[in-house]
N, CA, C and O atoms as a Maestro MAE file, in Angstrom:
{
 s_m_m2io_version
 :::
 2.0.0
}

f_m_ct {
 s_m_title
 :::
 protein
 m_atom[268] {
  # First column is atom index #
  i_m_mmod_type
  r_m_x_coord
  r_m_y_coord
  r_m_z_coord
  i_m_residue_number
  s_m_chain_name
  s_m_pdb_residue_name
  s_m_pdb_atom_name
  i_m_atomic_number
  :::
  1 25 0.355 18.390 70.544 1 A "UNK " " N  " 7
  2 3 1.091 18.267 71.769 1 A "UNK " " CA " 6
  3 2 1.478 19.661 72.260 1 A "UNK " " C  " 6
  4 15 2.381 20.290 71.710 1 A "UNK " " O  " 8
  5 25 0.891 20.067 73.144 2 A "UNK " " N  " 7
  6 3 1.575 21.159 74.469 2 A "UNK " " CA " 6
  7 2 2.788 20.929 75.036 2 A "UNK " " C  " 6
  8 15 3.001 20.038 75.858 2 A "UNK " " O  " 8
  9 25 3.598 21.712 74.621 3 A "UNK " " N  " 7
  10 3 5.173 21.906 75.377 3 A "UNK " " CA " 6
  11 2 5.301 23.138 75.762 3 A "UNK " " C  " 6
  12 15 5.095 24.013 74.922 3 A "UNK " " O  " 8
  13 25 5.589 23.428 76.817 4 A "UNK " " N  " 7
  14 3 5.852 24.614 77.270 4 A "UNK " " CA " 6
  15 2 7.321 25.523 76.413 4 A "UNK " " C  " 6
  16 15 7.528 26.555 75.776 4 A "UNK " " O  " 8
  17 25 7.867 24.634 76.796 5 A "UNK " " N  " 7
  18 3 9.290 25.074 76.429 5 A "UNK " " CA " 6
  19 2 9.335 25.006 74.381 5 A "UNK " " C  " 6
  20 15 9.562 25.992 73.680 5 A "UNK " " O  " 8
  21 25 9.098 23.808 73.935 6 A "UNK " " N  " 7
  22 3 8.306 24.403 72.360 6 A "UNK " " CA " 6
  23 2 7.666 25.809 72.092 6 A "UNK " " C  " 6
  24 15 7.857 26.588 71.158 6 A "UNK " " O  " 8
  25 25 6.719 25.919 73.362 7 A "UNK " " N  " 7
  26 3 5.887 26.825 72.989 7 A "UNK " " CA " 6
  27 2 6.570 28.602 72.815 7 A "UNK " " C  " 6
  28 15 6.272 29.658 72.257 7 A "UNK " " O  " 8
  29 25 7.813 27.936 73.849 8 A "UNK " " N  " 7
  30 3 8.658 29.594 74.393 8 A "UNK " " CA " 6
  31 2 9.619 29.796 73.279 8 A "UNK " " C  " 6
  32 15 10.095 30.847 72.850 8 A "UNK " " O  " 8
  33 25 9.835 28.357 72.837 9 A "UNK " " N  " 7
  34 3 10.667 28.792 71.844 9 A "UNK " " CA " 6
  35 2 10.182 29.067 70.287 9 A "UNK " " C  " 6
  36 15 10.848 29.364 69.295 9 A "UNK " " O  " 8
  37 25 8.731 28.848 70.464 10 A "UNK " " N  " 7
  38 3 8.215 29.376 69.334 10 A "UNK " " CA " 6
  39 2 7.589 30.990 68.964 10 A "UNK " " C  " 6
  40 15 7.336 31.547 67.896 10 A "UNK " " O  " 8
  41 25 7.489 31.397 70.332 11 A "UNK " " N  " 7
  42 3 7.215 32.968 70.219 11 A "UNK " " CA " 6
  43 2 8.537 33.466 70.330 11 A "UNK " " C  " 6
  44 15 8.560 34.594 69.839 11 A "UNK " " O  " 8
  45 25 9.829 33.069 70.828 12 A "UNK " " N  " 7
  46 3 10.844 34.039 70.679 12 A "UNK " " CA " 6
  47 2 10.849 34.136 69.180 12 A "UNK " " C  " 6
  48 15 10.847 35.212 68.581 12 A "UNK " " O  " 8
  49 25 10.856 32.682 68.474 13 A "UNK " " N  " 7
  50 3 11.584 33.028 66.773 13 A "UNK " " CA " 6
  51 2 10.420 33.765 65.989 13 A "UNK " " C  " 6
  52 15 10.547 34.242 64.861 13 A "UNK " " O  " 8
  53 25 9.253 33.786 66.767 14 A "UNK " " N  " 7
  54 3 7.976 34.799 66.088 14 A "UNK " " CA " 6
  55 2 8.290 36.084 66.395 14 A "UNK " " C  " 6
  56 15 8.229 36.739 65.355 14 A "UNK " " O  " 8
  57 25 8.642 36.861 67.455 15 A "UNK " " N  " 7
  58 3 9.313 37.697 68.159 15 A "UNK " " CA " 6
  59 2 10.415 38.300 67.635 15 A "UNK " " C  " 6
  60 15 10.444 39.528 67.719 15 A "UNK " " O  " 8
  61 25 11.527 37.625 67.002 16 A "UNK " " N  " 7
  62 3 12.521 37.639 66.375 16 A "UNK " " CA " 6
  63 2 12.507 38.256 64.643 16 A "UNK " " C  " 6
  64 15 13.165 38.993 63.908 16 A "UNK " " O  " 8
  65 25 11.032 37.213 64.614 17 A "UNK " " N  " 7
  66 3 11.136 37.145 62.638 17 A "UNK " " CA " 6
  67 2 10.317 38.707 62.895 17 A "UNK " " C  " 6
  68 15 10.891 39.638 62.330 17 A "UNK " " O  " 8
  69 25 9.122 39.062 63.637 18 A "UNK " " N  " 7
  70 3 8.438 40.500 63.732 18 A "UNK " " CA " 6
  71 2 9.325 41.819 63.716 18 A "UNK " " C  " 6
  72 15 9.108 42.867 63.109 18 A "UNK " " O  " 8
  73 25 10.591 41.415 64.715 19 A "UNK " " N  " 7
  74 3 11.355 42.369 65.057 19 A "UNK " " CA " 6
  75 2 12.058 42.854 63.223 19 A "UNK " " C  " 6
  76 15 12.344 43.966 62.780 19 A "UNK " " O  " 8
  77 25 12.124 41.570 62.608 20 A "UNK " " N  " 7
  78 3 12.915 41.940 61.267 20 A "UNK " " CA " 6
  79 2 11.663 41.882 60.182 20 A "UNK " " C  " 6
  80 15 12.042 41.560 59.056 20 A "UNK " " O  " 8
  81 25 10.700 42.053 60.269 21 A "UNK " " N  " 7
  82 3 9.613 42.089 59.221 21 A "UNK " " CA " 6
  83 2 9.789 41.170 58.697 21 A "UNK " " C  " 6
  84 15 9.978 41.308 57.489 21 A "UNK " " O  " 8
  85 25 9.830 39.833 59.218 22 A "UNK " " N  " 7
  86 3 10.117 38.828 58.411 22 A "UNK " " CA " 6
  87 2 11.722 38.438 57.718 22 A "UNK " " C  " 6
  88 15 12.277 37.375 57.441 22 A "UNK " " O  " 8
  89 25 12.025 39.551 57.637 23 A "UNK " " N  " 7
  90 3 12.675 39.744 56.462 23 A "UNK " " CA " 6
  91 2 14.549 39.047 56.787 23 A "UNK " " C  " 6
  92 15 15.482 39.688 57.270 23 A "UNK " " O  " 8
  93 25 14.558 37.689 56.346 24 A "UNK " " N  " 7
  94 3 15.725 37.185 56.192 24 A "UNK " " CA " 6
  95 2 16.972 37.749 56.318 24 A "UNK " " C  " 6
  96 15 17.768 37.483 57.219 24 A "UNK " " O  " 8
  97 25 17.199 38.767 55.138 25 A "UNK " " N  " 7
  98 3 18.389 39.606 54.967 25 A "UNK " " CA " 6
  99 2 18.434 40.413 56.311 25 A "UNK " " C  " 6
  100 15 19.457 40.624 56.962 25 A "UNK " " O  " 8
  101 25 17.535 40.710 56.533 26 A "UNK " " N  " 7
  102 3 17.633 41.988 57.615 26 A "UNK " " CA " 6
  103 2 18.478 41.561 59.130 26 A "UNK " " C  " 6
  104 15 19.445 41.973 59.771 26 A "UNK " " O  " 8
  105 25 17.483 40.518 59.222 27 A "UNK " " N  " 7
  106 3 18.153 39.416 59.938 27 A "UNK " " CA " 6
  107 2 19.883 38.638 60.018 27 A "UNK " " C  " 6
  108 15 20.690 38.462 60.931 27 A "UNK " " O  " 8
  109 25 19.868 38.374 58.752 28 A "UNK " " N  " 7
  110 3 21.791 38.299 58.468 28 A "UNK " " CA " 6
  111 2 22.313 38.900 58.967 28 A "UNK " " C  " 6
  112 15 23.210 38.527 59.724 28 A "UNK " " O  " 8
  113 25 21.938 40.309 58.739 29 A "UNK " " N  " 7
  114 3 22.948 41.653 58.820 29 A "UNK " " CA " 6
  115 2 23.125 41.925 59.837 29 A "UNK " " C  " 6
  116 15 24.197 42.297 60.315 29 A "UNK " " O  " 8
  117 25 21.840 41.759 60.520 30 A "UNK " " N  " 7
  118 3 22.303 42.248 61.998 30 A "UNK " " CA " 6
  119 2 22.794 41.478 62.611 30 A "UNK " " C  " 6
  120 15 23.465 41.982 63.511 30 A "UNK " " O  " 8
  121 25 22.814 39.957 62.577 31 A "UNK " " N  " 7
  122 3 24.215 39.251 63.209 31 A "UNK " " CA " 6
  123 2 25.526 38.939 62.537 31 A "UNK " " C  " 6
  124 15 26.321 38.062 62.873 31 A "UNK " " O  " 8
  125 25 25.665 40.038 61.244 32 A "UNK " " N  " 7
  126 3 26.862 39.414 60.624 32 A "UNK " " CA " 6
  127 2 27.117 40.994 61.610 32 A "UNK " " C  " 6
  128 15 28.054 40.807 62.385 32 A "UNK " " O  " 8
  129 25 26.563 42.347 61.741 33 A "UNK " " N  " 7
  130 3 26.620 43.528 62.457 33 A "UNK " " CA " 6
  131 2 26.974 43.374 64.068 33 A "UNK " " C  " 6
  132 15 27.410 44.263 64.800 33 A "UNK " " O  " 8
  133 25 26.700 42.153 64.382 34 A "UNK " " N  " 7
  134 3 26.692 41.823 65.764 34 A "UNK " " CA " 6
  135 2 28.226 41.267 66.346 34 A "UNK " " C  " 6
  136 15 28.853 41.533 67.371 34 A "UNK " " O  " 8
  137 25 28.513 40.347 65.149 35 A "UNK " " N  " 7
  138 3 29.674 39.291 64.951 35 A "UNK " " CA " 6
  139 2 30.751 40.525 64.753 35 A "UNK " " C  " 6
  140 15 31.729 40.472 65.497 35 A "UNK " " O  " 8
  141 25 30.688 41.473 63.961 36 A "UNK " " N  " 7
  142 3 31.632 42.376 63.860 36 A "UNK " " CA " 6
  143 2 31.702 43.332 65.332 36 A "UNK " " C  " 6
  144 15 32.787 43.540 65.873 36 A "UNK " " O  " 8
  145 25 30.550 43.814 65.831 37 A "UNK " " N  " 7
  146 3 30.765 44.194 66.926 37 A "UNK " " CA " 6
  147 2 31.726 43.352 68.240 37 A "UNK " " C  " 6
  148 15 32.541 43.860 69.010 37 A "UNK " " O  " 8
  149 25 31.345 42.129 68.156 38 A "UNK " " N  " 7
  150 3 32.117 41.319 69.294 38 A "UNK " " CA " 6
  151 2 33.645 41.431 68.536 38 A "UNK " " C  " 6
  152 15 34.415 42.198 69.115 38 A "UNK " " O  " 8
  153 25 34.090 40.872 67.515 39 A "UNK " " N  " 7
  154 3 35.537 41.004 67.159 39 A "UNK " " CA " 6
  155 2 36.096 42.431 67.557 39 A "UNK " " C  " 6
  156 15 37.130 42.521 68.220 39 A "UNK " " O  " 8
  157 25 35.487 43.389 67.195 40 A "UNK " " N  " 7
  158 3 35.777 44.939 67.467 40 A "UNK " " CA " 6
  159 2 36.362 44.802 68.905 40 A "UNK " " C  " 6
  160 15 37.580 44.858 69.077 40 A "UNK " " O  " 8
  161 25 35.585 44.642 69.828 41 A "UNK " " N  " 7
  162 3 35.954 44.035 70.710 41 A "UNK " " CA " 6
  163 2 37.070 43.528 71.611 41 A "UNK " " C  " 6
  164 15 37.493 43.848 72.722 41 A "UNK " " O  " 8
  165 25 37.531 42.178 70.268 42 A "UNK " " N  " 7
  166 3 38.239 41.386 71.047 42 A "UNK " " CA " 6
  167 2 37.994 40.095 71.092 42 A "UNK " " C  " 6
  168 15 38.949 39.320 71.044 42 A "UNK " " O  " 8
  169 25 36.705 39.620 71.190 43 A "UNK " " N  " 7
  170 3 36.480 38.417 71.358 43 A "UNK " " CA " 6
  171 2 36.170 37.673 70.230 43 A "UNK " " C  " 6
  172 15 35.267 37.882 69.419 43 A "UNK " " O  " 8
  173 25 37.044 36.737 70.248 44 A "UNK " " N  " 7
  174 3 37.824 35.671 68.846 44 A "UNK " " CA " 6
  175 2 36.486 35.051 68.389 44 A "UNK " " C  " 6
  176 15 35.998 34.747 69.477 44 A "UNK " " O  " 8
  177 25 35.621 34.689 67.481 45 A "UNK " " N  " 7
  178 3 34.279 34.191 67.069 45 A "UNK " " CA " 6
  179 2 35.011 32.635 66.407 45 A "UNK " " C  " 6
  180 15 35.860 32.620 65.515 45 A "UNK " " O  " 8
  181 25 34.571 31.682 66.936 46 A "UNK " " N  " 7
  182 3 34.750 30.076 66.007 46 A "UNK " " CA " 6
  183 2 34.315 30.004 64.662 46 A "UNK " " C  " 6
  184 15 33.105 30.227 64.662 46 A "UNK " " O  " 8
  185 25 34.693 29.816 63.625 47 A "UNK " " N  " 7
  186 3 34.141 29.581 62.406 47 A "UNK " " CA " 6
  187 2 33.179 27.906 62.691 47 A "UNK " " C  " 6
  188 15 33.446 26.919 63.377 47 A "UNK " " O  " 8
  189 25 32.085 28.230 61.841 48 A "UNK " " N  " 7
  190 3 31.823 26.916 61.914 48 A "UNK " " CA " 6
  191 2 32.137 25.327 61.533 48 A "UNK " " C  " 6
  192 15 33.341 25.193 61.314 48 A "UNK " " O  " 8
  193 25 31.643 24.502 61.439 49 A "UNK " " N  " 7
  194 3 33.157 23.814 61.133 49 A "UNK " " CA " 6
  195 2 32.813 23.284 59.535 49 A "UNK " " C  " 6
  196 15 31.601 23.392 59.352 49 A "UNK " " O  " 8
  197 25 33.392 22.840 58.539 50 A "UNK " " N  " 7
  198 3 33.598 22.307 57.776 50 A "UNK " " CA " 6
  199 2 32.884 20.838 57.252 50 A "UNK " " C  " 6
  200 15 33.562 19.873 57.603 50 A "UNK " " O  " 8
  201 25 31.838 20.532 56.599 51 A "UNK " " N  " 7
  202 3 31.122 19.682 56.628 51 A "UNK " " CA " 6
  203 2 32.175 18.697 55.939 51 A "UNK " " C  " 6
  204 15 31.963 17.496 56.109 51 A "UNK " " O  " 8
  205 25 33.169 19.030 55.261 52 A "UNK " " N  " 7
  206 3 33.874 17.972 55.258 52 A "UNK " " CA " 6
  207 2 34.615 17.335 55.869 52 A "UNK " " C  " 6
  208 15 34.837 16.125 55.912 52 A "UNK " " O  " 8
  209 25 34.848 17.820 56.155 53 A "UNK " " N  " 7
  210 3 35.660 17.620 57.581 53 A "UNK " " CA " 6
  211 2 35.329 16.715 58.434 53 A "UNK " " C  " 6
  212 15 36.185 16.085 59.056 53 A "UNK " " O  " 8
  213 25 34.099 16.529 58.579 54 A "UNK " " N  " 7
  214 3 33.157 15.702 59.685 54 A "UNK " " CA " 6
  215 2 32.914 14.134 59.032 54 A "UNK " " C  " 6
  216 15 32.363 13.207 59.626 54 A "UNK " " O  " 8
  217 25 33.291 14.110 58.108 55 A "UNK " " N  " 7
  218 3 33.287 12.932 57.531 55 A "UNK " " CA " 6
  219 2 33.421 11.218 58.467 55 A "UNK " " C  " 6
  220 15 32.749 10.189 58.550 55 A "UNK " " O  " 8
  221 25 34.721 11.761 59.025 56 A "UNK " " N  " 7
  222 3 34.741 10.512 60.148 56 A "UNK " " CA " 6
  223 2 35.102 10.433 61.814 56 A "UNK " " C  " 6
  224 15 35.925 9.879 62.542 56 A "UNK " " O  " 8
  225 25 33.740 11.514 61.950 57 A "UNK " " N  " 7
  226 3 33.409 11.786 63.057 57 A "UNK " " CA " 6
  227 2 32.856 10.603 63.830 57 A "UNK " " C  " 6
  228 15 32.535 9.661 63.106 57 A "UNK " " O  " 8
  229 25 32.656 10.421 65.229 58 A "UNK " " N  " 7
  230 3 32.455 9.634 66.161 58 A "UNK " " CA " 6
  231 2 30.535 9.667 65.710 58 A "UNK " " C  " 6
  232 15 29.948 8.588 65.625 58 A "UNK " " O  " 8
  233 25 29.936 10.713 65.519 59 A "UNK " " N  " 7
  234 3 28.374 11.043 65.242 59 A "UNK " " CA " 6
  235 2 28.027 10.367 63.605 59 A "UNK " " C  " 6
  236 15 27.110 9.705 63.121 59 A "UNK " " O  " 8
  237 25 29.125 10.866 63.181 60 A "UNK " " N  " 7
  238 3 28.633 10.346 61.511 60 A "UNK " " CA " 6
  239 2 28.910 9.089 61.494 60 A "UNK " " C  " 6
  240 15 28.073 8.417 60.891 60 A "UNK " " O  " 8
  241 25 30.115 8.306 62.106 61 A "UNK " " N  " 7
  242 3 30.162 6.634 62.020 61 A "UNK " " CA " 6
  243 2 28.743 6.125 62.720 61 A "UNK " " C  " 6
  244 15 28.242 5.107 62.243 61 A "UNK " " O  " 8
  245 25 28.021 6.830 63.911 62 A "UNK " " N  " 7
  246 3 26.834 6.221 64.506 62 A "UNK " " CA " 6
  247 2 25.765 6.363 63.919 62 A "UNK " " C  " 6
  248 15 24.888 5.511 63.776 62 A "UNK " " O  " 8
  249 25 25.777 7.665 63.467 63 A "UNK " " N  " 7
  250 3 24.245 7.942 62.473 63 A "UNK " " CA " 6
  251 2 24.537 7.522 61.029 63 A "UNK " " C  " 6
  252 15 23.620 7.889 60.294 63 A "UNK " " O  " 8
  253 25 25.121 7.133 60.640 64 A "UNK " " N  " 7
  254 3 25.343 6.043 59.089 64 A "UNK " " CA " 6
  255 2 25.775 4.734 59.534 64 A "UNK " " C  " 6
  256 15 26.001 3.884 58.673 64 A "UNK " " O  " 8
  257 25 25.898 4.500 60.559 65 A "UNK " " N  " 7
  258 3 25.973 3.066 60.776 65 A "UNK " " CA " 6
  259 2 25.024 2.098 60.139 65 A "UNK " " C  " 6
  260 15 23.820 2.352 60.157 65 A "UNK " " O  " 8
  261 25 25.518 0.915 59.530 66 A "UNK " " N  " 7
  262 3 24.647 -0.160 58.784 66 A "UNK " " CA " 6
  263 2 24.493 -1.045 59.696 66 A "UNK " " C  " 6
  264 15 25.216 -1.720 60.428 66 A "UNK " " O  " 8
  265 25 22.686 -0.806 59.371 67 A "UNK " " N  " 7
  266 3 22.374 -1.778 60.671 67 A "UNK " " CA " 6
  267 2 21.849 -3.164 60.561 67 A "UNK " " C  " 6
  268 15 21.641 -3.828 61.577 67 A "UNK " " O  " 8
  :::
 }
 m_bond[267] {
  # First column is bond index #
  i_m_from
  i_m_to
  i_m_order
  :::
  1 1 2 1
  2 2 3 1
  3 3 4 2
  4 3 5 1
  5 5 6 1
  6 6 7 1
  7 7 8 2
  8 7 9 1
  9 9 10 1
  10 10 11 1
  11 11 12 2
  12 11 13 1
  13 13 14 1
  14 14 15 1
  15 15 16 2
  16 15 17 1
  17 17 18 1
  18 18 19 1
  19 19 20 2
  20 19 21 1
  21 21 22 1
  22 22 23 1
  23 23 24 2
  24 23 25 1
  25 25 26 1
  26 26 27 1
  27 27 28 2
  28 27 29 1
  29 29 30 1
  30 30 31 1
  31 31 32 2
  32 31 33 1
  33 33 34 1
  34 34 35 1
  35 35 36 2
  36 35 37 1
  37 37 38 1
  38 38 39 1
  39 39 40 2
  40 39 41 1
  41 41 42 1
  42 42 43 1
  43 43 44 2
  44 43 45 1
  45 45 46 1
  46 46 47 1
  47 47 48 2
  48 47 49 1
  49 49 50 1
  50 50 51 1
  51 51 52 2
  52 51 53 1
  53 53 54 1
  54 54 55 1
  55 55 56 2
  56 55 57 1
  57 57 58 1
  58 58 59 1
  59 59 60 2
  60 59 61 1
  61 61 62 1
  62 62 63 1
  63 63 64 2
  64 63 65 1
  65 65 66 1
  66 66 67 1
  67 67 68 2
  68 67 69 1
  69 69 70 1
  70 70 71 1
  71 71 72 2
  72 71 73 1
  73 73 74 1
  74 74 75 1
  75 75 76 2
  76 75 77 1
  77 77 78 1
  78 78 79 1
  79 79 80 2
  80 79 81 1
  81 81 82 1
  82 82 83 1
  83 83 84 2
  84 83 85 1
  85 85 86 1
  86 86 87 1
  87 87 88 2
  88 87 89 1
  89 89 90 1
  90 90 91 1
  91 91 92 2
  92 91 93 1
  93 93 94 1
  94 94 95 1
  95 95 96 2
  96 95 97 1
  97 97 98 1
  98 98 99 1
  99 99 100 2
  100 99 101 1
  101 101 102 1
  102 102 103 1
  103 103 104 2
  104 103 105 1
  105 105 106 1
  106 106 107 1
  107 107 108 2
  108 107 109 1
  109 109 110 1
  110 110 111 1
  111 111 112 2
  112 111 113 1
  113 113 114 1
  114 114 115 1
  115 115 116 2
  116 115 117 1
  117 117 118 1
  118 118 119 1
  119 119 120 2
  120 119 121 1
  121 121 122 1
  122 122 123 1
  123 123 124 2
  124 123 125 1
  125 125 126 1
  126 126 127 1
  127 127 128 2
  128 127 129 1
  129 129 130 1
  130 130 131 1
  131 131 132 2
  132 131 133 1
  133 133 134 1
  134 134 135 1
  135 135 136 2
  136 135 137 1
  137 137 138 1
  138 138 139 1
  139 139 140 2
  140 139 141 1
  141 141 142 1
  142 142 143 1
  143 143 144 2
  144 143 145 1
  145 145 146 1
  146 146 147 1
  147 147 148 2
  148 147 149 1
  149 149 150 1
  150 150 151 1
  151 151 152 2
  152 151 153 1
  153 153 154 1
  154 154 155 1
  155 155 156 2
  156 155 157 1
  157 157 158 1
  158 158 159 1
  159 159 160 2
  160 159 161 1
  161 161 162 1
  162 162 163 1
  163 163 164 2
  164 163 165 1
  165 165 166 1
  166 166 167 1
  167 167 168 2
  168 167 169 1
  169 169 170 1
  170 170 171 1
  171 171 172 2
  172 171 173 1
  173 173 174 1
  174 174 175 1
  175 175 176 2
  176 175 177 1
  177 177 178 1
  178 178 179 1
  179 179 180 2
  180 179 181 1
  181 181 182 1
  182 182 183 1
  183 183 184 2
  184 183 185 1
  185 185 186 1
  186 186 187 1
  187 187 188 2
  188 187 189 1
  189 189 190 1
  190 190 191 1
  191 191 192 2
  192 191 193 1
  193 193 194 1
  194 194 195 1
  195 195 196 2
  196 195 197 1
  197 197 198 1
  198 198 199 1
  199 199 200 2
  200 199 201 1
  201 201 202 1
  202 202 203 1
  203 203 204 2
  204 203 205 1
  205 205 206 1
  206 206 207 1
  207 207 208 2
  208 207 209 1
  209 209 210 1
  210 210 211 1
  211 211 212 2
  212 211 213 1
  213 213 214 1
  214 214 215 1
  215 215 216 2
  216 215 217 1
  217 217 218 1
  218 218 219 1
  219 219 220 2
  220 219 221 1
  221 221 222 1
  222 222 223 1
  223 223 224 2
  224 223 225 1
  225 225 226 1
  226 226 227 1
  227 227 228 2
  228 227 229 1
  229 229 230 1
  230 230 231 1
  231 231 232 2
  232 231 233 1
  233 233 234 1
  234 234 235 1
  235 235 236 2
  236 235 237 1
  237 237 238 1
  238 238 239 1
  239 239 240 2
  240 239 241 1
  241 241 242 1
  242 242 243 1
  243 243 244 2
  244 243 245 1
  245 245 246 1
  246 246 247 1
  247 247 248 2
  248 247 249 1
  249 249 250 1
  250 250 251 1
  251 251 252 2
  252 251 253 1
  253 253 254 1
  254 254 255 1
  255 255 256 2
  256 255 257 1
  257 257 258 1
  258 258 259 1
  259 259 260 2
  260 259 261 1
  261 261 262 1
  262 262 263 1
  263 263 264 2
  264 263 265 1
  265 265 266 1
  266 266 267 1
  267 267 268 2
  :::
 }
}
């Protein structure tokens, strides 16, 4: 299947992984490097949220719903 928009979003993360030689870590750093730059800043970053937490969410009662 041809998707355009698949397709765009598959050369950015090719684009992305080239820019870091692949390389995972490299990748971290520069948005854990990025994340510190914005706080430097000023601007407050959300933690993500807590998978426990989500336990009895409006999404998790629908997607575990017994059907």
């Amino acid at each position: 299947m041809n998707d355009e928009i698949i397709t765009e979003v598959r050369s950015i993360k090719d684009a992305i992984g080239a820019k870091f030689n692949y390389d995972l870590r490299a990748l971290f750093e520069d948005i854990k490097r990025g994340e510190a730059e914005l706080q430097a800043r000023g601007i407050h970053l959300i933690p993500p949220p807590n998978p426990a937490s989500l336990t009895n969410t409006a999404l998790q009662r629908t997607r575990f719903a017994r059907r």
